[in-house]
N, C-alpha and C positions, 0 to 999 in steps of 0.2 A: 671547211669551217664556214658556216655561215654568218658570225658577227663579222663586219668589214672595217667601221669606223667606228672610232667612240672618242666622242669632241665635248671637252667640258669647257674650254674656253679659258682655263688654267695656266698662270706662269709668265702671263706675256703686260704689258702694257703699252707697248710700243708698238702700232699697226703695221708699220712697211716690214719690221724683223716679223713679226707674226705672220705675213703675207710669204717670205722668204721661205725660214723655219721649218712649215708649215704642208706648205704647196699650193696656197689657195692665189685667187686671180682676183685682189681689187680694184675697185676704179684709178685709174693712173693718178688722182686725185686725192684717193682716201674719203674723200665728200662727209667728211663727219662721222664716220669709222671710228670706234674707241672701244675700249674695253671698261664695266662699271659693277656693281653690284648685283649680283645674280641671285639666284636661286638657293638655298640653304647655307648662306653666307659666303657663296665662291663666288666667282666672276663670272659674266655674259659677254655676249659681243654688242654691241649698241650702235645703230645708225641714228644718229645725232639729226633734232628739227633742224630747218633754214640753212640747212648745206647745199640747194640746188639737187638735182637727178646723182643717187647714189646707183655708180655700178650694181657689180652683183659680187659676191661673194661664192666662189667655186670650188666643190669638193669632190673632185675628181676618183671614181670606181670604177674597177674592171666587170663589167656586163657587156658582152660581146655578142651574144645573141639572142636570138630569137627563143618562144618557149622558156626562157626564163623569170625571175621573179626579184622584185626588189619592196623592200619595207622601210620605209624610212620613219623616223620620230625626233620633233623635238621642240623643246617649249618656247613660244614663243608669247609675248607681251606686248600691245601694241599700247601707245600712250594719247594720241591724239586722233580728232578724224581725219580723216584723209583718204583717197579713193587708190592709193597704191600704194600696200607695202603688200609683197609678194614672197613665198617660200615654197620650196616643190622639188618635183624632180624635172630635169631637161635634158633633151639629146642636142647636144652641141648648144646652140643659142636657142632651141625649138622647145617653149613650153610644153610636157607634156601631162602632167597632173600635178595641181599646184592650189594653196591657200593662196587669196587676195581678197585683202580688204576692197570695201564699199560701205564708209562711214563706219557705225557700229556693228555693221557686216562681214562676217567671213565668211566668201562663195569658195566654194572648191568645184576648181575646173577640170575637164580634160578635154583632152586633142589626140584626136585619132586621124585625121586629114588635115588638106591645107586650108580650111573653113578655121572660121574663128573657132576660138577655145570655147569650149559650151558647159555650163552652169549645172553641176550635179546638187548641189543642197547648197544651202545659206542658214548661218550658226549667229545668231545676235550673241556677243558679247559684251560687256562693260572696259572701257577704257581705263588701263591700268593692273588689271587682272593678269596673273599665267593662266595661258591655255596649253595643255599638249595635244600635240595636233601627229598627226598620224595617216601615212599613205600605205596600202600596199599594193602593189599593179606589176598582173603580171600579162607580159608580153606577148600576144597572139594576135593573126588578124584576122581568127574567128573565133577564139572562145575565150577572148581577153577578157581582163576586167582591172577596176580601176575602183579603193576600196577607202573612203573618207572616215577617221575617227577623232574625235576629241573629246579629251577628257577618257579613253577610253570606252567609250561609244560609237558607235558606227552614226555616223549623219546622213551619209549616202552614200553609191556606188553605181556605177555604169557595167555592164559586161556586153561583149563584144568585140570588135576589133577596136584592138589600142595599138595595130604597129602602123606609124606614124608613116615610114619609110622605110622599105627592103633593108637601105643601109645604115639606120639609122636606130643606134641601140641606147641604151639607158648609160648618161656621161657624167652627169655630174649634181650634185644640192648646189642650189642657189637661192639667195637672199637678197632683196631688192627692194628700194624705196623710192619713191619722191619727197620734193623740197617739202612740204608739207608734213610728212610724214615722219614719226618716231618709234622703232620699233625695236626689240631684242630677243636674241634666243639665243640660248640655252640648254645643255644637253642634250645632242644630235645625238643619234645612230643611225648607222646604215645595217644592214643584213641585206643577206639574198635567202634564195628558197632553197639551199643546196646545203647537203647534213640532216643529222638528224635531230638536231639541236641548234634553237633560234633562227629559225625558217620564219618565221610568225612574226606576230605583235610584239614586241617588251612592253608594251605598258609605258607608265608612267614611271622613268625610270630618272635616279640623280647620281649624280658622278663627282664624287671626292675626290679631291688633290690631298696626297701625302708626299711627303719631300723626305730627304735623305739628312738624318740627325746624328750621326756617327760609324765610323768606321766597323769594316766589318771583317771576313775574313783574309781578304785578299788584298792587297794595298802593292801591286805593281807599279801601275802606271807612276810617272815622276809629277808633284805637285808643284805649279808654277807656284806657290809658297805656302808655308803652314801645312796644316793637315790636310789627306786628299779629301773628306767627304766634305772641308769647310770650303772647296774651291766649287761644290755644283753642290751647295743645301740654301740656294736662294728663291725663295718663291718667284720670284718676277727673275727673267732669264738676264745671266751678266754674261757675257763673253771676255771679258778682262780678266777672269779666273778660271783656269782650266787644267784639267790630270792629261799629262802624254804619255806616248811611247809609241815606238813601231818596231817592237817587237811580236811576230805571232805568238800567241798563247800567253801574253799576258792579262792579266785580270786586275779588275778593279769590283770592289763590291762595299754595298752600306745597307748599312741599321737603319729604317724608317720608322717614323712618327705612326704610330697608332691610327687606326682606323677609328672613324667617330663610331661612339659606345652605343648608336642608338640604331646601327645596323641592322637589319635582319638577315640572319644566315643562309636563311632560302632564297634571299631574294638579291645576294651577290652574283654577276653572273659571270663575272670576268674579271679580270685584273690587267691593265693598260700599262706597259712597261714602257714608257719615254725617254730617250737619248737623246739630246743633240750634240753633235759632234762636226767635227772639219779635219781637214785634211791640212796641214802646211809647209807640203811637197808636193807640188805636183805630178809628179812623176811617180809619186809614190801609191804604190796600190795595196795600200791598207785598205781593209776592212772593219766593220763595225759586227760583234755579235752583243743581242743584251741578253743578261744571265739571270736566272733565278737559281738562289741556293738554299737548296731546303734539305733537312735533317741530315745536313753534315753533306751532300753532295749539290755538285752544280750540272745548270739546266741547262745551254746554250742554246739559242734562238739561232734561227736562218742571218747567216752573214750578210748585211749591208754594205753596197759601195758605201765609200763615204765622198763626199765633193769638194771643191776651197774653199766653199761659204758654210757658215752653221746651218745644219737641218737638222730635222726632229725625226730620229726612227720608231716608230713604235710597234710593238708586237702587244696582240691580244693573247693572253693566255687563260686559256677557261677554266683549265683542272689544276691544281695543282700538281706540279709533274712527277711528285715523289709518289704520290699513291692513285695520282688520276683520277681522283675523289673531289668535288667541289669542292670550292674556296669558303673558306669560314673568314671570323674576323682571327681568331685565333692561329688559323696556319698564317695567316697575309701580315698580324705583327712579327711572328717567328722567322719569317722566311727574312732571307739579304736579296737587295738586284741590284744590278751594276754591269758593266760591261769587259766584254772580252775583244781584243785584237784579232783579228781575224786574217 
């Protein structure tokens, strides 16, 4: 499968539980880190002006070698001037093709040695606008290349050697500002070049949150009170309300909220199933699987440890699994997801 990641910024308000949750690496600070008003009425992530040097924010993917491919996308909006707010891909702390502001300037860099980063195009923008910005660089250290898009456009590109270091493979997105700076994005994906389906571009792409509005077929798990789908149908994550059991092969499953009606069916390209869950036994080696249930059968996803703290599992699933045929808006209100004991 080549989609990896898909980040809409959904469910959270709170940055250090987001940071947890999540798996991402903020600054031990937070530095003006928030969650606010995004892009078709959901949420973004927002590094906040006059917070001093903001970390980075880290999204850690498995690219382990060489001759590989990665494609990133995601919107970002910059609100003032300022000579550093930065977005990209990096191996370890090693910038290696990356958006940075220079006033009303977006350069897109890359770095194929230990020379500074070097300047493939520059995008005048307006302050306050989305742009979706768009890398895709694949890894060689003679016929690499390194491919800048916004808006869907190609602005520029490098080919040639892009590998950085023998040991040194494609680790993680990172977003990064100074005190001066105010910036947000919106809508991340990762891919790689592997499959035969989204290897490439996605475009300019937006990511709905739908939440669980009613019970559905399967109602195992034990509710710490009321009904089970009222203890996880909160937009913003509570951990005070939660379904147990450890039992193998119980299930939980719920009715979701409609997809917004102004979708295009071609232009679904996955469905993001989110869990978070905890363990409170240590000892105990449950698992997590999350399920889709479609036309009267259930779908089980790849079992997850689970750990003591809450984290977020999510499986991308592209087809729907009853006919292996893309997602509509109509199979994705039909369908139940929820999770199974594992």
């Amino acid at each position: 499968m080549a989609l990896k990641l898909i980040e809409g910024f959904e469910g959270y308000n709170d940055v250090e539980e987001f940071e947890i949750m999540r798996g991402y690496n903020l600054s031990s600070t937070y530095n003006g880190f928030q969650f606010t008003t995004g892009r078709n009425n959901g949420k973004c992530f927002r590094r906040e002006k006059d917070h001093g040097y903001a970390g980075a924010v880290y999204s850690y993917f498995p690219f382990e070698n060489t001759d590989a491919t990665v494609i990133l996308g995601f919107a970002l909006k910059i609100d003032y001037p300022s000579n550093y707010t930065e977005a990209g891909i990096f191996w370890g702390s090693v910038q290696q093709a990356s958006f940075k502001q220079n006033g009303n300037i977006l350069r897109m860099y890359e770095r194929h040695s230990t020379s500074q980063p070097a300047v493939v195009a520059e995008y005048t923008f307006s302050y306050g606008e989305w742009l979706y910005c768009e890398i895709k660089h694949y890894l060689n250290n003679t016929v690499g290349f390194m491919e800048f898009r916004i808006n869907e456009q190609v602005i520029g590109r490098y080919d040639g050697d892009t590998a950085y270091n023998s040991s040194y493979y494609f680790t993680n997105f990172t977003f990064s500002c100074d005190e001066d700076a105010q910036a947000h994005i919106d809508d991340l994906y990762i891919c790689n070049g592997e499959g035969s389906e989204f290897n490439n571009y996605l475009g300019d792409i937006r990511i709905d949150a739908v939440f669980p509005n009613g019970a559905g077929t399967h109602t195992d798990l034990t509710p710490l009170s009321g009904n089970n789908y009222e203890n996880i149908d909160e937009v913003v994550f509570d951990g005070s309300d939660y379904n147990y059991s450890a039992n193998v092969g119980d299930k939980d499953s719920y009715t979701y909220e409609d997809v917004p009606t102004d979708l295009d069916d071609a232009a679904i390209y996955a469905v993001a199933l989110n869990s978070s869950c905890k363990r409170t036994v240590a000892a105990n080696n449950i698992q997590l699987k999350n399920i889709v249930r479609q036309g009267g059968a259930d779908y089980s996803q790849t079992a997850r440890s689970v750990s003591d703290d809450f984290t977020t599992k999510q499986d991308i699933i592209i087809k729907d699994p009853s006919d292996s045929n893309p997602w509509t808006k109509a199979k994705i209100n039909s369908a139940e997801f929820g999770v199974e004991v594992g």
